[in-house]
PDB file of N, CA, C and O in Angstrom:
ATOM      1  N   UNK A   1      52.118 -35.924 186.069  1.00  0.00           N
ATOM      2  CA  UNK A   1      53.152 -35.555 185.118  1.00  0.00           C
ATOM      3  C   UNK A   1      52.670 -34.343 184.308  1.00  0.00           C
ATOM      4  O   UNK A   1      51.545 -34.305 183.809  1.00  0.00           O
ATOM      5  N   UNK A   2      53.526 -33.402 184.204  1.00  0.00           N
ATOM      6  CA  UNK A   2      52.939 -31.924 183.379  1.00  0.00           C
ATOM      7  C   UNK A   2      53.939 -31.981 182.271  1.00  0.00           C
ATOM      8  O   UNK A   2      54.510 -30.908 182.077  1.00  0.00           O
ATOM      9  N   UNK A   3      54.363 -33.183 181.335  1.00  0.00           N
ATOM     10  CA  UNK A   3      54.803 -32.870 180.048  1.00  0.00           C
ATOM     11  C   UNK A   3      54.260 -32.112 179.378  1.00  0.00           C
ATOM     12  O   UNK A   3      53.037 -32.208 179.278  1.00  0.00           O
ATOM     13  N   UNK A   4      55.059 -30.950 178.583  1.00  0.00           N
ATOM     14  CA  UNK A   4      54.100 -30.425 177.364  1.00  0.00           C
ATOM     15  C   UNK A   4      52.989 -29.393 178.141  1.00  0.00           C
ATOM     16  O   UNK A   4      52.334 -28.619 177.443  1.00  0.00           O
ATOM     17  N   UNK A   5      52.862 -29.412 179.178  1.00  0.00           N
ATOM     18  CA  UNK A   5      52.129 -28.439 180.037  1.00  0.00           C
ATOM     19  C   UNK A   5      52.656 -27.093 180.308  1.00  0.00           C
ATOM     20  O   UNK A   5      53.596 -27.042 181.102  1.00  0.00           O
ATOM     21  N   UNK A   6      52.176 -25.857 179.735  1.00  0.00           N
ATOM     22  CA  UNK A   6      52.697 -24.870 179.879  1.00  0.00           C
ATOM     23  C   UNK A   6      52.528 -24.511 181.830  1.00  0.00           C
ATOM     24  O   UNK A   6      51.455 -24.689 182.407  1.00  0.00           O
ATOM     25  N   UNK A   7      53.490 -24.130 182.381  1.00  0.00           N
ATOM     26  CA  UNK A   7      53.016 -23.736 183.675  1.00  0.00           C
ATOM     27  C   UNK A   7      53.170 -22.844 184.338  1.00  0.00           C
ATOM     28  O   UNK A   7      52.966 -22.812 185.552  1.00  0.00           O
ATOM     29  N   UNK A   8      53.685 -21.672 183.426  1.00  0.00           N
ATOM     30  CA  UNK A   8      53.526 -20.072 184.265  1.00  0.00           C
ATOM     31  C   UNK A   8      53.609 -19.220 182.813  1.00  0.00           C
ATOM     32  O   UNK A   8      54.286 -19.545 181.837  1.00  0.00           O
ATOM     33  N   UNK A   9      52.964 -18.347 182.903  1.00  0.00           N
ATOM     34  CA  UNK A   9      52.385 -16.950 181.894  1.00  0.00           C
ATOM     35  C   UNK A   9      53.726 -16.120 181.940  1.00  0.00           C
ATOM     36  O   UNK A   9      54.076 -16.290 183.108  1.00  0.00           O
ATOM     37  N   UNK A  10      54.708 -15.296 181.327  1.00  0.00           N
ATOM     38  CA  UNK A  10      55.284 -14.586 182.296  1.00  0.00           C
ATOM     39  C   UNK A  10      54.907 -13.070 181.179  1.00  0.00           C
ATOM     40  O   UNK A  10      54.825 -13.105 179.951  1.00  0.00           O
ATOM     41  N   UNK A  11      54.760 -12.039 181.933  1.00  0.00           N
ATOM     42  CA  UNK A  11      54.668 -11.097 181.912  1.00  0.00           C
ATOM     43  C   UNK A  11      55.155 -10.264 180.445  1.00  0.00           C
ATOM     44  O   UNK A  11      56.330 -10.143 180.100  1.00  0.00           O
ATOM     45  N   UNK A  12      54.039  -9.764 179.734  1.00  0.00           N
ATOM     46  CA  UNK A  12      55.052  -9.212 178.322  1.00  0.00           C
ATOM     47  C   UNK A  12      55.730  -8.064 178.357  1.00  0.00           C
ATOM     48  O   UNK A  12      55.931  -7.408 177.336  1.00  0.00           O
ATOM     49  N   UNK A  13      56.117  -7.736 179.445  1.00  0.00           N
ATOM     50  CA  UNK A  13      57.097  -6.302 179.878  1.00  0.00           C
ATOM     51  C   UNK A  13      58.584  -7.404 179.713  1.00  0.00           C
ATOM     52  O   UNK A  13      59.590  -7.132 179.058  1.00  0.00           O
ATOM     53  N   UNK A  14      58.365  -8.521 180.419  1.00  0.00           N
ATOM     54  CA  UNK A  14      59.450  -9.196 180.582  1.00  0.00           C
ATOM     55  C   UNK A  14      59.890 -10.414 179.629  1.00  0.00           C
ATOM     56  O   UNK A  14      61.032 -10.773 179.341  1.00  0.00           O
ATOM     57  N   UNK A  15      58.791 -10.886 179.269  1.00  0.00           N
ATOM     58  CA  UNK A  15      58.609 -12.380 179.062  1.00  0.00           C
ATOM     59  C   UNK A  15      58.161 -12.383 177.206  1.00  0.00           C
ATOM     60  O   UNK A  15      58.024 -13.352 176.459  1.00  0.00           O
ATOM     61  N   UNK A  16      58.066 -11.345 176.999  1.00  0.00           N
ATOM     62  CA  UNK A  16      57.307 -11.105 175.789  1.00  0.00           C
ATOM     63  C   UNK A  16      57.373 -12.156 174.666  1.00  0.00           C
ATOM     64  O   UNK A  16      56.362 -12.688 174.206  1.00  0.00           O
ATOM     65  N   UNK A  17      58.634 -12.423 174.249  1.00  0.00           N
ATOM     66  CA  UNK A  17      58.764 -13.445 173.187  1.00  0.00           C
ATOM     67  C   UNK A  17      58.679 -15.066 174.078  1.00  0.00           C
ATOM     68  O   UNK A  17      58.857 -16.085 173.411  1.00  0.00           O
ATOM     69  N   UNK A  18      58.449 -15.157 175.321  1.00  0.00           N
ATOM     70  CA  UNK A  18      58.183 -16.571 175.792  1.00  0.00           C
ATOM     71  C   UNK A  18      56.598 -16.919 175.174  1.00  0.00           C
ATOM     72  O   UNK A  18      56.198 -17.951 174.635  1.00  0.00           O
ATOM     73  N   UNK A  19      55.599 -15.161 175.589  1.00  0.00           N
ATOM     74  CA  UNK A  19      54.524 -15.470 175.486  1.00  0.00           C
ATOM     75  C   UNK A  19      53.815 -16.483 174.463  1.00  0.00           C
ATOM     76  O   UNK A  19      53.015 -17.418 174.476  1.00  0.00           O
ATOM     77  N   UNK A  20      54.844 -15.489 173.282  1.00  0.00           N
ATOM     78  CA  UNK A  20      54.871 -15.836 171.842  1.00  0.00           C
ATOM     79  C   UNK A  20      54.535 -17.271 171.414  1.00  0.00           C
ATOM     80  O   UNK A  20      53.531 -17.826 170.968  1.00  0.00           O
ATOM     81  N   UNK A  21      55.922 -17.689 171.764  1.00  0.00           N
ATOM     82  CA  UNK A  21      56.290 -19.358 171.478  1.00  0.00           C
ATOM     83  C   UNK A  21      55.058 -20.055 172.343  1.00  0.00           C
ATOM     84  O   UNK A  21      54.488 -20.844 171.589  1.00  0.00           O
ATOM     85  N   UNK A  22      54.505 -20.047 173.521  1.00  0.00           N
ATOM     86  CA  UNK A  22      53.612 -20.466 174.460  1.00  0.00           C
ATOM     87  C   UNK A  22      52.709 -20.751 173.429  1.00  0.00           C
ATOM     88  O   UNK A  22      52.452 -21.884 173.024  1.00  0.00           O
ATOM     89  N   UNK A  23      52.066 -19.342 172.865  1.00  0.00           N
ATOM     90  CA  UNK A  23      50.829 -19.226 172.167  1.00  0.00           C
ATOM     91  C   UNK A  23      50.952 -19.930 170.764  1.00  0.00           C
ATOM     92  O   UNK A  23      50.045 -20.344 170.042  1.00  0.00           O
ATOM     93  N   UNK A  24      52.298 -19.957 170.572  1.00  0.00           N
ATOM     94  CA  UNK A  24      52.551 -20.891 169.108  1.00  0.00           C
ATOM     95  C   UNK A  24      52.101 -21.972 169.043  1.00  0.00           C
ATOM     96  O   UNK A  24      51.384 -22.551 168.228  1.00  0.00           O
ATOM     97  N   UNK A  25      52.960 -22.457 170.755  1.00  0.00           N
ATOM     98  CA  UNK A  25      52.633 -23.932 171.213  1.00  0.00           C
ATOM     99  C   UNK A  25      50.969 -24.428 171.215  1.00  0.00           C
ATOM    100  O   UNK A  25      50.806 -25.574 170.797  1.00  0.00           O
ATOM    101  N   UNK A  26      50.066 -23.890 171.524  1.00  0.00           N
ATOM    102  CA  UNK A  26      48.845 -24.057 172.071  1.00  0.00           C
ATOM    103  C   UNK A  26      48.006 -23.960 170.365  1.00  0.00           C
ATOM    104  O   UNK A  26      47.156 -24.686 169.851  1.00  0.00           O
ATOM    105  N   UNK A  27      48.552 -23.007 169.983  1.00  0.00           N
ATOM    106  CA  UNK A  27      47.766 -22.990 169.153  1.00  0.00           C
ATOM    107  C   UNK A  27      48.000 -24.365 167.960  1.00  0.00           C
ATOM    108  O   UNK A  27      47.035 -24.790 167.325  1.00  0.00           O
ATOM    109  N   UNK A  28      49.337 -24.921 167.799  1.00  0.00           N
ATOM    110  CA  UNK A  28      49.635 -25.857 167.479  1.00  0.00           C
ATOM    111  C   UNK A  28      48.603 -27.077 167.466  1.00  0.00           C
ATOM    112  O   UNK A  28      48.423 -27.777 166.468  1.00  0.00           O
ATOM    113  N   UNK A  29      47.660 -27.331 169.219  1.00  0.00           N
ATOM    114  CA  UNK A  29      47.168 -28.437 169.623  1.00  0.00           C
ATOM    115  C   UNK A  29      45.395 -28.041 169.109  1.00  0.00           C
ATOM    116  O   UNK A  29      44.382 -28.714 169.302  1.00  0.00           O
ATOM    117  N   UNK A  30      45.535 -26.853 168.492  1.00  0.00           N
ATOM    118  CA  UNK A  30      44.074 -26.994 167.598  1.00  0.00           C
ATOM    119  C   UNK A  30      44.158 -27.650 166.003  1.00  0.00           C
ATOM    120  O   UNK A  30      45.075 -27.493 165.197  1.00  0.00           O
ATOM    121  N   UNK A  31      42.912 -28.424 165.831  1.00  0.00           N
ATOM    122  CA  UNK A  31      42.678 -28.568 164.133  1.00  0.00           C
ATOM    123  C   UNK A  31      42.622 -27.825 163.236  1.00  0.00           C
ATOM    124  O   UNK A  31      41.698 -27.013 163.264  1.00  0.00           O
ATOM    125  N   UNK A  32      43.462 -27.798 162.222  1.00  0.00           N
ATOM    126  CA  UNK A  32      42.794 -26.885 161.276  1.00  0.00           C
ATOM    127  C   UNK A  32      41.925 -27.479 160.299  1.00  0.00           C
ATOM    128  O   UNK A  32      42.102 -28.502 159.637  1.00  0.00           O
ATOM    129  N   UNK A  33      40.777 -26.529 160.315  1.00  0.00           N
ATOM    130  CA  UNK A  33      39.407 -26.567 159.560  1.00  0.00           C
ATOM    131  C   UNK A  33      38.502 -27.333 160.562  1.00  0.00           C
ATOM    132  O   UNK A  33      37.689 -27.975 159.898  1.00  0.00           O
ATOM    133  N   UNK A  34      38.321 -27.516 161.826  1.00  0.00           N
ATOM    134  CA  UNK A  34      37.572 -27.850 162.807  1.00  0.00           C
ATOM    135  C   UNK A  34      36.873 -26.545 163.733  1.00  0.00           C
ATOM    136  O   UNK A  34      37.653 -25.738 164.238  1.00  0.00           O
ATOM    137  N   UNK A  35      35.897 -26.432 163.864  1.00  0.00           N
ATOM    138  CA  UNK A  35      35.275 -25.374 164.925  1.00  0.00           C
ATOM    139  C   UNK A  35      35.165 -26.307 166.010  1.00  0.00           C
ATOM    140  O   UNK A  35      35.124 -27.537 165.972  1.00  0.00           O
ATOM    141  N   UNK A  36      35.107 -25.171 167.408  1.00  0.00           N
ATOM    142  CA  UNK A  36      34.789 -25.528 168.326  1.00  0.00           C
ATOM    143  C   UNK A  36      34.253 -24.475 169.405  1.00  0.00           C
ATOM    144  O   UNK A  36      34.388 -23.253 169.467  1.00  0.00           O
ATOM    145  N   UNK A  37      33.654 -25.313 170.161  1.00  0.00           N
ATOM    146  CA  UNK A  37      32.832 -24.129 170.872  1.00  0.00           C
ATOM    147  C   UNK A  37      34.008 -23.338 171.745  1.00  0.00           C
ATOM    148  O   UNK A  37      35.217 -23.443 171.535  1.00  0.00           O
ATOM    149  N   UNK A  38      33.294 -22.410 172.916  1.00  0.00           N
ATOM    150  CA  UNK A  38      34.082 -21.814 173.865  1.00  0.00           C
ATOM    151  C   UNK A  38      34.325 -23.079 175.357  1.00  0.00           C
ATOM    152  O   UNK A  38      35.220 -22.972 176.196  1.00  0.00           O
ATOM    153  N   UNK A  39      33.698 -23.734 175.337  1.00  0.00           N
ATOM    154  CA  UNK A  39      33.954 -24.859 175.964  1.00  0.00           C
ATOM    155  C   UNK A  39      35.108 -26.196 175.492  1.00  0.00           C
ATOM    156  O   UNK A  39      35.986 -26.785 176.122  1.00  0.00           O
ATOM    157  N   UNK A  40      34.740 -26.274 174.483  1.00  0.00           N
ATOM    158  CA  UNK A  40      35.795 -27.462 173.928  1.00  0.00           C
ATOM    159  C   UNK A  40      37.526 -26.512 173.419  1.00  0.00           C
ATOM    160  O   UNK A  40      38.664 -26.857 173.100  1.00  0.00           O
ATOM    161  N   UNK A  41      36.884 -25.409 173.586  1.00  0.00           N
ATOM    162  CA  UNK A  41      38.855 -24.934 173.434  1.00  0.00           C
ATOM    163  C   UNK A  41      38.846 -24.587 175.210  1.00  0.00           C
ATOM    164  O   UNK A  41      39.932 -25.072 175.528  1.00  0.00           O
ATOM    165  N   UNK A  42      38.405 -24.186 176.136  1.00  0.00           N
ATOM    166  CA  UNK A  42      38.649 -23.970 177.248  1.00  0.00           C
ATOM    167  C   UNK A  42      38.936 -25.400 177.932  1.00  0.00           C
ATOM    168  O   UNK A  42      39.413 -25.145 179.038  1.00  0.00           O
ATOM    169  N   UNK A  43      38.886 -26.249 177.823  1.00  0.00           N
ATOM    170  CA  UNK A  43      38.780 -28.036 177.904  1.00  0.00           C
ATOM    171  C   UNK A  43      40.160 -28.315 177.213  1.00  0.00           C
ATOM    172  O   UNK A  43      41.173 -28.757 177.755  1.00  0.00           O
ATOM    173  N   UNK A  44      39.972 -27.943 175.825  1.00  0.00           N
ATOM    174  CA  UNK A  44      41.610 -28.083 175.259  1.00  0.00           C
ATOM    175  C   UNK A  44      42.846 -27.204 175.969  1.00  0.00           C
ATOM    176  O   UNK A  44      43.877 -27.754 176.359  1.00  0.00           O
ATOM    177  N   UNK A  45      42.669 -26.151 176.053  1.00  0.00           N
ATOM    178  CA  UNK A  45      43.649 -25.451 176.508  1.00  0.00           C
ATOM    179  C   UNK A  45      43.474 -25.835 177.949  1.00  0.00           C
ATOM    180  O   UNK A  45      44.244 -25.066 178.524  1.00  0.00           O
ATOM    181  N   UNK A  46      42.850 -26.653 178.941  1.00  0.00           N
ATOM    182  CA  UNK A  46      42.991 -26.519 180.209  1.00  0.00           C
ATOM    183  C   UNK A  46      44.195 -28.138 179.633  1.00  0.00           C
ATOM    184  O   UNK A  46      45.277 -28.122 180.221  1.00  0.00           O
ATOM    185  N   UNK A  47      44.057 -29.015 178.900  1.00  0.00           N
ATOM    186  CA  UNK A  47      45.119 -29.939 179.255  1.00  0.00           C
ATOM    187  C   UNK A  47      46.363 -29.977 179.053  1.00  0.00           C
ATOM    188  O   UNK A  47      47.213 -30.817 179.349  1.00  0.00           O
ATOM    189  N   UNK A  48      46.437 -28.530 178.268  1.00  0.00           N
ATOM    190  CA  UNK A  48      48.153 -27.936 178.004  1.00  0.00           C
ATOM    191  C   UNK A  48      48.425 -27.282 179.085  1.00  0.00           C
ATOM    192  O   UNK A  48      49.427 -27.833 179.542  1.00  0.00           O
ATOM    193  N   UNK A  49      48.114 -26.413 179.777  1.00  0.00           N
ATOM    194  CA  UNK A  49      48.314 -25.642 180.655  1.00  0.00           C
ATOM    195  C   UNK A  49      47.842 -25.969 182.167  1.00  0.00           C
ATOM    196  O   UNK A  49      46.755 -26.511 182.367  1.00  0.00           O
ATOM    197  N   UNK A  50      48.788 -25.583 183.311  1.00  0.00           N
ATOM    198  CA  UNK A  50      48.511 -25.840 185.070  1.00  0.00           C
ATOM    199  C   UNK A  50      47.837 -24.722 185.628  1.00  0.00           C
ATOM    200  O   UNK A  50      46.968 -24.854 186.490  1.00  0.00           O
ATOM    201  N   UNK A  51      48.195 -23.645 185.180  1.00  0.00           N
ATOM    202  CA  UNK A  51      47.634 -22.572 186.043  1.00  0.00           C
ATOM    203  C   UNK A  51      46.203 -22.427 186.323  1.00  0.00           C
ATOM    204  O   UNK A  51      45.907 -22.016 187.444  1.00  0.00           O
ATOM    205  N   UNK A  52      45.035 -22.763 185.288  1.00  0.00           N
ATOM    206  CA  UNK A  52      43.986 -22.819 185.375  1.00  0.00           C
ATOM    207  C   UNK A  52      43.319 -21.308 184.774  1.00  0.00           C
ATOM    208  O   UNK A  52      42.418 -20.792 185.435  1.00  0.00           O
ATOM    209  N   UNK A  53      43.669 -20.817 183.852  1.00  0.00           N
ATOM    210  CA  UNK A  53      43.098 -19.360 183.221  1.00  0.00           C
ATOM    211  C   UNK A  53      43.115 -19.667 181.757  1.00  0.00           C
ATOM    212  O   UNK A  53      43.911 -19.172 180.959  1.00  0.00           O
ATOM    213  N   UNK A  54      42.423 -20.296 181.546  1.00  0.00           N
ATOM    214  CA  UNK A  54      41.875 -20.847 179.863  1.00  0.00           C
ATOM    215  C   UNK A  54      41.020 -19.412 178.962  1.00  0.00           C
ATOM    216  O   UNK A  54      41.032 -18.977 177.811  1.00  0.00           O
ATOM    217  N   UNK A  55      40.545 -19.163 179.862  1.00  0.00           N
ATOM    218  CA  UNK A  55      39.991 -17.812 179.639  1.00  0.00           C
ATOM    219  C   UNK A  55      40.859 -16.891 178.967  1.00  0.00           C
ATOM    220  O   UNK A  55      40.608 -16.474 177.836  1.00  0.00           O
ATOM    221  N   UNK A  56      41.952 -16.535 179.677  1.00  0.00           N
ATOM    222  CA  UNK A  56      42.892 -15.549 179.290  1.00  0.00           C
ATOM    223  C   UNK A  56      43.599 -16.079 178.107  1.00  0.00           C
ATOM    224  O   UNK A  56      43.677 -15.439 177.058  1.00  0.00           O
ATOM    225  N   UNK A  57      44.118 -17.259 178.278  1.00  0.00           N
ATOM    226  CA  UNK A  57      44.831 -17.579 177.066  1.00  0.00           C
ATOM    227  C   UNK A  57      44.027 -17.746 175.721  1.00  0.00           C
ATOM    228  O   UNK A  57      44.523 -17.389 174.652  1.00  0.00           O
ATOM    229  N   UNK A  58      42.649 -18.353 175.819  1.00  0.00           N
ATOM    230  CA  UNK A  58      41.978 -18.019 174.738  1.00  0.00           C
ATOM    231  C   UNK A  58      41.663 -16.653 173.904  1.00  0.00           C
ATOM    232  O   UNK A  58      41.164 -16.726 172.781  1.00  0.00           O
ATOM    233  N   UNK A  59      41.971 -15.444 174.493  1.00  0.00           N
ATOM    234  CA  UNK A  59      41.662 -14.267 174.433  1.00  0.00           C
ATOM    235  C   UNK A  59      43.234 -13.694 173.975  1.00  0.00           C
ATOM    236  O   UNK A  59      43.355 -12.782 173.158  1.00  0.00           O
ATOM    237  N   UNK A  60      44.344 -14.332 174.591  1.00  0.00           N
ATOM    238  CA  UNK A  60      45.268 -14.341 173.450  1.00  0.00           C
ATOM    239  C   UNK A  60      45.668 -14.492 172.680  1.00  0.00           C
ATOM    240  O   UNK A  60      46.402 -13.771 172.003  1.00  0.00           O
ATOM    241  N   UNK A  61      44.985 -16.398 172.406  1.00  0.00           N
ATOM    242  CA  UNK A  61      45.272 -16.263 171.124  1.00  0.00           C
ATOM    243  C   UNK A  61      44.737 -16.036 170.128  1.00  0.00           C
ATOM    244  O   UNK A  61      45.286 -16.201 169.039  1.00  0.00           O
ATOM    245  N   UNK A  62      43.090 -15.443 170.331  1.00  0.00           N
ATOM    246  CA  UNK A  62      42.495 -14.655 169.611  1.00  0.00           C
ATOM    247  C   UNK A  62      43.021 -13.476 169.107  1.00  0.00           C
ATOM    248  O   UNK A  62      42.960 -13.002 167.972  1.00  0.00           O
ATOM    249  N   UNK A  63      43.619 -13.018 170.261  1.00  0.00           N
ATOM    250  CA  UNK A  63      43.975 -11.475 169.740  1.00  0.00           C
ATOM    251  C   UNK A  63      45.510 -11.451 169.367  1.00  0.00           C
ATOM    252  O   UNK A  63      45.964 -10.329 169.138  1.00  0.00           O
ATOM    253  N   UNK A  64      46.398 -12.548 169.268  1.00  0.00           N
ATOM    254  CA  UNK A  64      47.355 -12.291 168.643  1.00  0.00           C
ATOM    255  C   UNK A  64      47.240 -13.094 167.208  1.00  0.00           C
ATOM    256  O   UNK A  64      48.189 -13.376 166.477  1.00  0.00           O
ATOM    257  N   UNK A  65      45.920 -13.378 166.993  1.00  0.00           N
ATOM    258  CA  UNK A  65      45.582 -13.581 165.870  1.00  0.00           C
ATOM    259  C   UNK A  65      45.907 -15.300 165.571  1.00  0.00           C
ATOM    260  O   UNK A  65      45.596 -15.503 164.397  1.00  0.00           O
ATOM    261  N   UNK A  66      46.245 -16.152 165.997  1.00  0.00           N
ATOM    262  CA  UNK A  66      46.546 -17.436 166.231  1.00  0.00           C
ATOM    263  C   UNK A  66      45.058 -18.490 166.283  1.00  0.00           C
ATOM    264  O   UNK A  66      45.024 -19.653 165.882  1.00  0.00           O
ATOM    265  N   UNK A  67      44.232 -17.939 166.711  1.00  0.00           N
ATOM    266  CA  UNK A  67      42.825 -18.882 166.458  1.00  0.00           C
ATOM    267  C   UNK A  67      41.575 -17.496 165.986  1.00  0.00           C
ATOM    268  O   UNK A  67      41.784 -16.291 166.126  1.00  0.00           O
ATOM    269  N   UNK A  68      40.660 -17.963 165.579  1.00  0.00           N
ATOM    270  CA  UNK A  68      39.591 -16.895 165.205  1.00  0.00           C
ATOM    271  C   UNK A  68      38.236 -17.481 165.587  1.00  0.00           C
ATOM    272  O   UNK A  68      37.872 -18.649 165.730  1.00  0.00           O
ATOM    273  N   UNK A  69      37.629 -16.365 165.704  1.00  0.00           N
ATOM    274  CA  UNK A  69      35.963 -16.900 166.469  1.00  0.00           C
ATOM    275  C   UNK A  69      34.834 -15.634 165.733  1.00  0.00           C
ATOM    276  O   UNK A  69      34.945 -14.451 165.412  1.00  0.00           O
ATOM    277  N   UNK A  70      33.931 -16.498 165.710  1.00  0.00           N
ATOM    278  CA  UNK A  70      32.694 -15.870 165.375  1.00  0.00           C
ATOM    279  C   UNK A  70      32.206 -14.547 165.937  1.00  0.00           C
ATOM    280  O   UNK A  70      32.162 -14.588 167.166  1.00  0.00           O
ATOM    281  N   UNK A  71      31.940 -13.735 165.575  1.00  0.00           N
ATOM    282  CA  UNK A  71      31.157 -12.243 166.379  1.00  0.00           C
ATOM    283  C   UNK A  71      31.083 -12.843 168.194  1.00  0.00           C
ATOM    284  O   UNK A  71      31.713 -12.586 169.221  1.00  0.00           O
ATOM    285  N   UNK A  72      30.041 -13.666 167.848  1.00  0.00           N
ATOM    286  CA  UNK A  72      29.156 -14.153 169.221  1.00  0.00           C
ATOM    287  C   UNK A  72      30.490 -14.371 169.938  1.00  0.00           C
ATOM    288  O   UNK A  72      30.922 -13.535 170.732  1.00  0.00           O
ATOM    289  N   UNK A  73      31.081 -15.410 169.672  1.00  0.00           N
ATOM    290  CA  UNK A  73      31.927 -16.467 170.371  1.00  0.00           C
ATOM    291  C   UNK A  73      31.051 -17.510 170.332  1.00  0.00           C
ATOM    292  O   UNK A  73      31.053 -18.090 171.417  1.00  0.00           O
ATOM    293  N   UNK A  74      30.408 -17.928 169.650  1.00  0.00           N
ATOM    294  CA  UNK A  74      30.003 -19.732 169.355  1.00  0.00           C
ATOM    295  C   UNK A  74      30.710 -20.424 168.576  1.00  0.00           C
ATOM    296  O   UNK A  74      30.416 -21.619 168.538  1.00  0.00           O
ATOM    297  N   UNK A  75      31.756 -19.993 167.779  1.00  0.00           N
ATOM    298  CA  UNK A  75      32.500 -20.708 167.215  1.00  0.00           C
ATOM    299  C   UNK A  75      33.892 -20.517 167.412  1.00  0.00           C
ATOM    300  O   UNK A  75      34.071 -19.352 167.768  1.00  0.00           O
ATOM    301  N   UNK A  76      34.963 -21.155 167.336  1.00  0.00           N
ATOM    302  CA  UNK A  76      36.386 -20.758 167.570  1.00  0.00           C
ATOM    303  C   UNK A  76      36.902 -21.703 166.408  1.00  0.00           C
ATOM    304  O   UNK A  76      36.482 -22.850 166.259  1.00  0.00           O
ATOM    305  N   UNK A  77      37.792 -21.144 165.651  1.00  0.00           N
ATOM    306  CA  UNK A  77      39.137 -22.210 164.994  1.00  0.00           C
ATOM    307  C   UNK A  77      40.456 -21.470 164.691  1.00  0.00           C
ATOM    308  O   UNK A  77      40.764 -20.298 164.909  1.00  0.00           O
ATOM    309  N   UNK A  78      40.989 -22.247 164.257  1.00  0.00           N
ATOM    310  CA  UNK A  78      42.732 -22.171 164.635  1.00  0.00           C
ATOM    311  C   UNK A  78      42.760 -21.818 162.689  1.00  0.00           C
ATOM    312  O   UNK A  78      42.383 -22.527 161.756  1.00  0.00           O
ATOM    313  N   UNK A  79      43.187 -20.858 162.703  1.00  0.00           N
ATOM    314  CA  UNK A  79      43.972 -19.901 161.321  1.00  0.00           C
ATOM    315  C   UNK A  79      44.451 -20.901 160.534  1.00  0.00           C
ATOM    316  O   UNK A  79      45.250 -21.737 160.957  1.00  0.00           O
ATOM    317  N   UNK A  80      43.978 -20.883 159.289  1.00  0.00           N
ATOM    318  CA  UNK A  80      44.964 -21.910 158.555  1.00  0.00           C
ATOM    319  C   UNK A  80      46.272 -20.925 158.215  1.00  0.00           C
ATOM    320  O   UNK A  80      45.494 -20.648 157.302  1.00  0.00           O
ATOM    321  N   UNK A  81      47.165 -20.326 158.079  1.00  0.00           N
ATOM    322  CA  UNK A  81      48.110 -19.902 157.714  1.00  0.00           C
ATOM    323  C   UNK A  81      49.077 -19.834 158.904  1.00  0.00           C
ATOM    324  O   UNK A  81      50.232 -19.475 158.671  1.00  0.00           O
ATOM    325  N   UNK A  82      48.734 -20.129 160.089  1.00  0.00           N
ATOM    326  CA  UNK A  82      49.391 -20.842 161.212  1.00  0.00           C
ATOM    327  C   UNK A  82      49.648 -22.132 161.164  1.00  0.00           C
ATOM    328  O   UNK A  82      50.194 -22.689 162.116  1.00  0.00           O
TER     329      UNK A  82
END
């Protein structure tokens, strides 16, 4: 069963404001005021999502500003003003 499972990326030429809501969604299923490594959000985001690119989506929602991480990347958390 893939409730609640995001299961295709679509393209921000096309898809742009789907991306959006996607990344709303995901970022939703983090704690706020909890860190976590690059493993335990790649683990989290693999049980929302089918495609299997945890990678990429973490890197979105870094960069659309939706979770934040340390210089290194040893730490990750989800924005409190989200």
């Amino acid at each position: 069963m893939n409730t609640g499972r995001v299961k295709e990326w679509f393209s921000k030429r096309n898809k742009g404001k789907f991306q959006k809501l996607v990344l709303e969604y995901l970022a939703s299923k983090f704690e706020v005021a909890i860190f976590y490594t690059e493993k335990e959000v790649n683990a989290l985001l693999n049980v929302h999502h089918t495609f299997g690119d945890p990678a990429m989506l973490r890197r979105e929602l870094f960069e659309s500003g939706l979770i934040d991480r340390k210089r290194d990347g040893s730490a990750y958390w989800r924005n409190f003003q989200n």
